[in-house]
C-alpha positions, 0 to 999 in steps of 0.5 A: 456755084461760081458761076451762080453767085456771079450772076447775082452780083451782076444783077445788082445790090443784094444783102448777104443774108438774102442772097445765101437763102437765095442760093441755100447756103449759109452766110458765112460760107457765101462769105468765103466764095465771094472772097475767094472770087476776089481773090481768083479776080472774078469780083472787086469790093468797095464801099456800097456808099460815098460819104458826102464831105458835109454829111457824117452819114452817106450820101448815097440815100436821104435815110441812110443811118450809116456813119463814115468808116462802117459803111457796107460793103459792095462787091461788083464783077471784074471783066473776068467776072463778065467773061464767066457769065457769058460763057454761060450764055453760049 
């Protein structure tokens, strides 16, 4: 299962909710692997989007409706991450 999330994330932005149907799951339990994953150091969170100092709302799109401070969340691969998928692949 690891492994399978990784993968995802590594293929780039995914909300929550499509990939846990992806992987039949539920939400909240998706929730839990990826902060145990931060945790084990296989993936780093940050803000999806950079809010532009003369914007109240992000910059990262010109429809963005977000607000600074509720901004989502963005999980990306660690190095370690990296080295789980690729032992996949040999």
């Amino acid at each position: 299962m690891i492994r399978d999330i990784a993968e995802k994330v590594a293929g780039g932005g995914i909300a929550i909710s499509l990939l846990a149907a992806d992987l039949g799951i539920s939400q909240e339990r998706l929730l839990h692997q990826l902060e145990m994953m931060e945790h084990m150091g296989y993936l780093s969170r940050d803000a999806a989007c950079t809010p532009g100092e003369e914007m109240p709302a992000c910059a990262c799109c010109s429809g963005c409706s977000k607000k600074m401070g509720d901004m989502p969340t963005r999980f990306t691969l660690t190095e370690k991450g990296r080295r789980l998928i690729a032992l996949r692949l040999e």
